[in-house]
C-alpha positions as CSV (number, residue, x, y, z in Angstrom):
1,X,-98.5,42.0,86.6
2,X,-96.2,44.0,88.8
3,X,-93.3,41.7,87.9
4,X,-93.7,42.4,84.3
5,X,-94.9,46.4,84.6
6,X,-91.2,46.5,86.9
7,X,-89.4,44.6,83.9
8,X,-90.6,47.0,80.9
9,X,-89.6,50.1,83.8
10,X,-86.3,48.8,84.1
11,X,-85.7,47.8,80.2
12,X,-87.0,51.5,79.4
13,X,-84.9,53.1,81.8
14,X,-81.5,51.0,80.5
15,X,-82.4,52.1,77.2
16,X,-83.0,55.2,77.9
17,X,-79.9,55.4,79.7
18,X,-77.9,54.3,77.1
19,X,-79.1,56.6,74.4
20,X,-78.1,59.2,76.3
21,X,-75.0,58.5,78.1
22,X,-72.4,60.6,75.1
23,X,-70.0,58.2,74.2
24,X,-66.5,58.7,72.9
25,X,-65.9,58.1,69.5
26,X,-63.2,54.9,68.9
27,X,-60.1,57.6,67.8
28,X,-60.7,59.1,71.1
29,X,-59.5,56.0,73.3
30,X,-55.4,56.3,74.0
31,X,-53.9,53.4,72.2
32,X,-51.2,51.4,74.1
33,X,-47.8,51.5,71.9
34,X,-45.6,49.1,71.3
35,X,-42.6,50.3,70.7
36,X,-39.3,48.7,69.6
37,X,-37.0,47.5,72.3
38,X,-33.3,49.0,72.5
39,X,-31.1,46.7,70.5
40,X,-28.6,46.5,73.4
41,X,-30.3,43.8,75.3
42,X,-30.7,41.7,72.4
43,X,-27.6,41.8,71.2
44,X,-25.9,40.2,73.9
45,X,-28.0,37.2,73.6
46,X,-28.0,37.1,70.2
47,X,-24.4,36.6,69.3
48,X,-23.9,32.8,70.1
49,X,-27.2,32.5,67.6
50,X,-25.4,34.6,64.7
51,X,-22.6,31.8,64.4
52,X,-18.8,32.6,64.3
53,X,-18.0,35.7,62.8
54,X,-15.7,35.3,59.6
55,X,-12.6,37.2,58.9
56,X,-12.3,38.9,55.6
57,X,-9.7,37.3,53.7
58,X,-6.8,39.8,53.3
59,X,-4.7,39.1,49.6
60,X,-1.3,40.3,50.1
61,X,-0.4,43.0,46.9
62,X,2.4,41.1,44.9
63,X,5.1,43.8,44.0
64,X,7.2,41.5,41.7
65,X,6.6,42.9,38.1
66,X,8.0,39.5,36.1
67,X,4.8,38.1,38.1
68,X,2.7,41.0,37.8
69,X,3.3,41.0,33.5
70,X,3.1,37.4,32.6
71,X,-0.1,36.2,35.3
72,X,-3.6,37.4,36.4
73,X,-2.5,38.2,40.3
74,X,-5.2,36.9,42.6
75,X,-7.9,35.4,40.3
76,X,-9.0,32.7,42.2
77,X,-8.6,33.9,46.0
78,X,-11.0,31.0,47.5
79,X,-8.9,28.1,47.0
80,X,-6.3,27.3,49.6
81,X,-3.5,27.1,47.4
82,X,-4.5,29.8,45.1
83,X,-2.2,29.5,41.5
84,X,-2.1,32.2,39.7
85,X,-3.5,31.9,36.2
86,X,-0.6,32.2,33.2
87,X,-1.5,34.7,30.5
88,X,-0.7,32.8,27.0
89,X,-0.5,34.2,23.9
90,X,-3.2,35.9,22.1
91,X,-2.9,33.0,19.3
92,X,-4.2,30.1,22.1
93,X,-7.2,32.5,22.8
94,X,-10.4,32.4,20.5
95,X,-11.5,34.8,18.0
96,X,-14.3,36.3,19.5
97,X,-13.5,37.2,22.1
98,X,-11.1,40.4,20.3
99,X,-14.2,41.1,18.6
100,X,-16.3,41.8,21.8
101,X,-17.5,45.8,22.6
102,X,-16.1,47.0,25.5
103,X,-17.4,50.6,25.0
104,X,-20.6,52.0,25.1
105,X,-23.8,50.0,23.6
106,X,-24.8,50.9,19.8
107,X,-27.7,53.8,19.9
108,X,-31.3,52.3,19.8
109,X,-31.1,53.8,15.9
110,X,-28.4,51.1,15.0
111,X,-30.1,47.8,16.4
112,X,-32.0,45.6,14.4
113,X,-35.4,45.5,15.2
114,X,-35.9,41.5,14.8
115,X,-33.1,40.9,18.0
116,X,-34.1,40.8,21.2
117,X,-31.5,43.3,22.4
118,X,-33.1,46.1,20.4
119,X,-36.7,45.4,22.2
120,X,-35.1,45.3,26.1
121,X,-33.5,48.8,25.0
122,X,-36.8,50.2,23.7
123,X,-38.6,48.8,26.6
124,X,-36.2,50.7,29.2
125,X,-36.1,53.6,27.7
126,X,-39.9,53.8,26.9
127,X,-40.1,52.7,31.1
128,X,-37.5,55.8,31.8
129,X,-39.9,58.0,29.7
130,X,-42.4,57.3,31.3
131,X,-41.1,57.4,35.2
132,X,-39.4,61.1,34.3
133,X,-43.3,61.8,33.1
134,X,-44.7,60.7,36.4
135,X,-42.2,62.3,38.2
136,X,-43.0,65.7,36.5
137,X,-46.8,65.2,37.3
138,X,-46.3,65.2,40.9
139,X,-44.7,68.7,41.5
């Protein structure tokens, strides 16, 4: 009996003890931080990993105008024995492609509705709309 009656002191008392012992609440604990480490270290090591670095390929500007009229200068700058490409006449090209727009787009108002172009534009500027709205909601 005393065995038991020193047990249920103890457990009482441990119990006790820890409901009031004031315990910190988990924010107040210092956090260790884990900074990033100065790139100069690893850079060192890290350049045999990176592979050779390449050179930027430097064209040299052609100043002969006979050249400069009657070719596209420097249209193919990857090959090693770059040719530069011979302008023909505008007979040997096809039709089309003196009918392409180069200038602006056609307003929304001028597109048909039944081609796909006209329902990307609507679509962006319905998605522009909408960001300027959102935009205006936050200040």
């Amino acid at each position: 009996m005393a065995k038991s009656g020193l047990i249920s002191f103890l457990v009482q008392k441990s119990s006790a003890a820890f409901i009031c012992r004031p315990t910190l609440p988990v924010y107040a604990y210092i956090s260790q931080r884990n900074y990033a480490k100065p790139a100069g270290g690893m850079a060192k090591k890290a350049k045999g990993k990176l592979g050779p670095a390449l050179e930027k390929v430097r064209l040299p500007v052609e100043t002969d105008p006979h050249k400069l009229v009657n070719c596209v200068c420097g249209a193919n700058p990857v090959k090693e024995n770059p040719e530069d490409v011979k302008i023909k006449e505008d007979s040997e090209y096809p039709e089309w492609l003196w009918t392409l727009n180069i200038g602006k787009s056609p307003p929304l108002e001028e597109l048909d509705p039944e081609t796909k172009q006209y329902w990307r534009r609507l679509r962006t500027n319905v998605m522009k709309q909408n960001n300027i709205l959102k935009k205006a909601k936050r200040r």
